[in-house]
N, C-alpha and C positions, 0 to 999 in steps of 0.2 A: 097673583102678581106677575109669574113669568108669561101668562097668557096674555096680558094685559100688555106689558113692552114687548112680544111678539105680536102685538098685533097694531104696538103703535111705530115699528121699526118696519112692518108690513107696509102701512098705508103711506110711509115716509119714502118707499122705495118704489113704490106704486104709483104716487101723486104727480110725478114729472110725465109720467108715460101717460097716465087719462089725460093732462093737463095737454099734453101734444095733442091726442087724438079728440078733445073736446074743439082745440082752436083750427085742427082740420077742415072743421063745417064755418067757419068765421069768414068773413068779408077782410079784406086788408083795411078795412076802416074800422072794422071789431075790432082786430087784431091789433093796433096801434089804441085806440080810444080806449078802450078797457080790456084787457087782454085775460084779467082773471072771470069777466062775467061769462054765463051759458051762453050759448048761439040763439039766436032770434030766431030762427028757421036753419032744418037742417039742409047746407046748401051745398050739393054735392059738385059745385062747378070746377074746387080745386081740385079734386080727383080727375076731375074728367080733363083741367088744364096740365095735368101732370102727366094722365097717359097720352094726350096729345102731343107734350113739349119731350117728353124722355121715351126712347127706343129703350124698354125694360126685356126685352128679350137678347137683345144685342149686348146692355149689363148686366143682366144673370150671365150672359155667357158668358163675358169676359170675366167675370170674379171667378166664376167656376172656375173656369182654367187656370188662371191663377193660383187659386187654391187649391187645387188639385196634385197639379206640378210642383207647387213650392213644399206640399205636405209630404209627398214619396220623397222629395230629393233630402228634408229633412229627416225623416223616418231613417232613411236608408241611412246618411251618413251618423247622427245620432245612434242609432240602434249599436252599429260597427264600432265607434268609438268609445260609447259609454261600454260594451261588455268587453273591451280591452282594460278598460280603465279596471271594473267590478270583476271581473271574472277571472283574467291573468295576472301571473305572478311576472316580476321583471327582479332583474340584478338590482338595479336601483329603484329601492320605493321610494325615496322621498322626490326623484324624478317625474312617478308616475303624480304623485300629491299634489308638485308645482302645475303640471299640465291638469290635474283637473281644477286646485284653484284657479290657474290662468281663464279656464272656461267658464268659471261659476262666475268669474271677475266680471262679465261682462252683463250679467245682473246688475248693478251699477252704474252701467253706461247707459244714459239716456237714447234710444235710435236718433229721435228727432233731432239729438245736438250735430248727429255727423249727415244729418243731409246735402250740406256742400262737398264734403268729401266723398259719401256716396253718388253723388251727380259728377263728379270730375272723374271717378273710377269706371264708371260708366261711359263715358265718353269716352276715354282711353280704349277701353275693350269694346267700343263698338253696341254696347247694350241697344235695343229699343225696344218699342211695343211693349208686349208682355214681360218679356227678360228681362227689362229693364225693372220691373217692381221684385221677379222671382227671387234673386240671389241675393237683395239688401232683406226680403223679408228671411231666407234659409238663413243669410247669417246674423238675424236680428234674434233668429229664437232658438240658435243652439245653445244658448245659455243655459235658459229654460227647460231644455226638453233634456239634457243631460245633466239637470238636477232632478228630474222625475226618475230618467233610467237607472242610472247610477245607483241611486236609492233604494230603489225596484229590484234591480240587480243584487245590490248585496246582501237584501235581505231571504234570497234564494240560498236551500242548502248547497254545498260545497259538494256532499256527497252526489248529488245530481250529475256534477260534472265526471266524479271518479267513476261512476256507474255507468256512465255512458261512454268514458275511453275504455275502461277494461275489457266493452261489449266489444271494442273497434270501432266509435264511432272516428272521425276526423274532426278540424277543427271548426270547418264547417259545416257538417254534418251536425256539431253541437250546437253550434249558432241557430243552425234553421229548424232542424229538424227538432231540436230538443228546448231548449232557450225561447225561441221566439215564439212558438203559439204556447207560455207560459207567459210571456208578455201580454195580453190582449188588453188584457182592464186599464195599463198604464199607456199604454198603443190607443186605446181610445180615447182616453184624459188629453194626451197629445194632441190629439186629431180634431177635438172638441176645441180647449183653447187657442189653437192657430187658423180653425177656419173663422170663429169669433174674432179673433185680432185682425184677420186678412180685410173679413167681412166689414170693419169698422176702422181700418188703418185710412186715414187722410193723405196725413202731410205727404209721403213718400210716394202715394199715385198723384198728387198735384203739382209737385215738382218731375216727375219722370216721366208723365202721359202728356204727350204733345197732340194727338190726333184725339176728335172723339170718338175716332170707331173703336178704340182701344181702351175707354173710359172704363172705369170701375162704378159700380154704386156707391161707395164713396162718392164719387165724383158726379154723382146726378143733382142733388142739391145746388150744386154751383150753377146748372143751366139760368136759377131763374134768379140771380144777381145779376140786374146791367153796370152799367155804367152811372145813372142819377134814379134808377128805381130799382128797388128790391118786393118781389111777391113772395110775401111773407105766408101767405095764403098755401101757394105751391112748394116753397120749401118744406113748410109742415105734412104736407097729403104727402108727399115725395116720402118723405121720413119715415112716415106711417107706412107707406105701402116697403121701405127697407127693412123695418124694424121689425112687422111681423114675420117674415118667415123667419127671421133670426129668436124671435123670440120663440115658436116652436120647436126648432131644432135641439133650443135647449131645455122643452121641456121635456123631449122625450129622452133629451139622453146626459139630464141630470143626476140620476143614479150613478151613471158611469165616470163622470166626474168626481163624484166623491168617493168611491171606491177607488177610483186609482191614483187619487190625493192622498187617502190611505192606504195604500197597500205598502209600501214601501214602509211607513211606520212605526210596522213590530217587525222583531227579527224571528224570525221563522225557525 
């Protein structure tokens, strides 16, 4: 019986992603007339209109970088914050309590509801280009990543830290040299989740990206919406050629995802 809803939870999760790369091969006259039947012939013209219409070198580049930059700056400032939060004592705990509920708070805020605010903020300071998705995406997911560390962090022994000042370490000495490469598994869970969100964030590069040289893949899709036609044909190949390398990325580094959902879990 448990193999039986594992396998029909399987093909339930599965059926949207074959159903894109089936209408991949479709005519935009398939694709509107009957869009669940198989393709008459497999016709590779959308592919070929899609690497025709989209600079896919020019949008891997820019989401890399994106990604890239928005992950260190969250790393860095998360990692710093949460093992204040876990690791140090203060005069006042229940001060330390409010500032991490204040951060977990924002688990609850929708991004998408503060995109006119993030856009007027951005204006103000001058953002564009790239900068301008960087810092709405760092502080869309310190929520996030300082419910992972935190977690992570507490459930690390205490003696760890006594054993490494009584040696002389400092305080950053703990942080880096002792702390942080005992973080990797939750450091990777990070790193996995936000290039996936970066990888598939819309709304926030379609209101902040004015040029196409600056485009995301997010943003390749929209090439082939005019104004009174839509090639439904090309938006689907487009999609398919985004979705897979996203979808390899996580199958190689699905393990590390659930390891570092759990790690924090049990108390050590």
């Amino acid at each position: 019986m448990l193999h039986t809803v594992m396998a029909l939870v399987t093909i339930l999760m599965v059926f949207p992603f074959l159903w894109m790369l089936m209408m991949s091969f479709k005519t935009n006259s398939e694709i509107i007339s009957n869009p669940l039947a198989w393709p008459k012939t497999l016709n590779w013209s959308n592919y070929r209109n899609a690497l025709h219409t989209l600079n896919y070198p020019r949008l891997y580049a820019n989401t890399f970088i994106v990604c890239a930059v928005s992950i260190v700056i969250e790393l860095v400032i998360t990692f710093l914050s949460s093992f204040a939060l876990a690791r140090m004592t203060y005069r006042r705990p229940n001060l330390t309590k409010a500032i991490y509920a204040f951060l977990i708070a924002g688990l609850s805020v929708s991004p998408f509801i503060l995109l006119f605010p993030v856009y007027k903020i951005n204006l103000f300071f001058g953002l564009r280009e790239q900068w301008a998705l960087v810092f709405p995406y760092v502080a869309s997911s310190i929520s996030f990543n300082t419910l992972l560390f935190v977690g992570y962090l507490k459930a690390l022994p205490v003696e760890i830290d006594e054993a490494a000042i009584i040696d002389g370490c400092s305080i950053w000495d703990l942080m880096i040299k002792v702390i942080l490469p005992m973080t990797k598994p939750v450091i990777a869970t990070v790193v996995i989740f936000n290039v996936l969100y970066i990888w598939n964030e819309y709304p926030f590069a379609s209101v902040m990206l004015r040029s196409q040289n600056d485009y995301t893949l997010s943003m390749g899709a929209s090439f082939f919406k005019g104004t009174y036609t839509v090639d439904y044909g090309g938006i689907v190949a487009s999609s398919v050629m985004i979705i897979i390398p996203e979808l390899v990325f996580y199958g190689l580094f699905q393990k590390k995802i659930v390891g570092g959902m759990v790690a924090g879990a049990v108390k050590g």
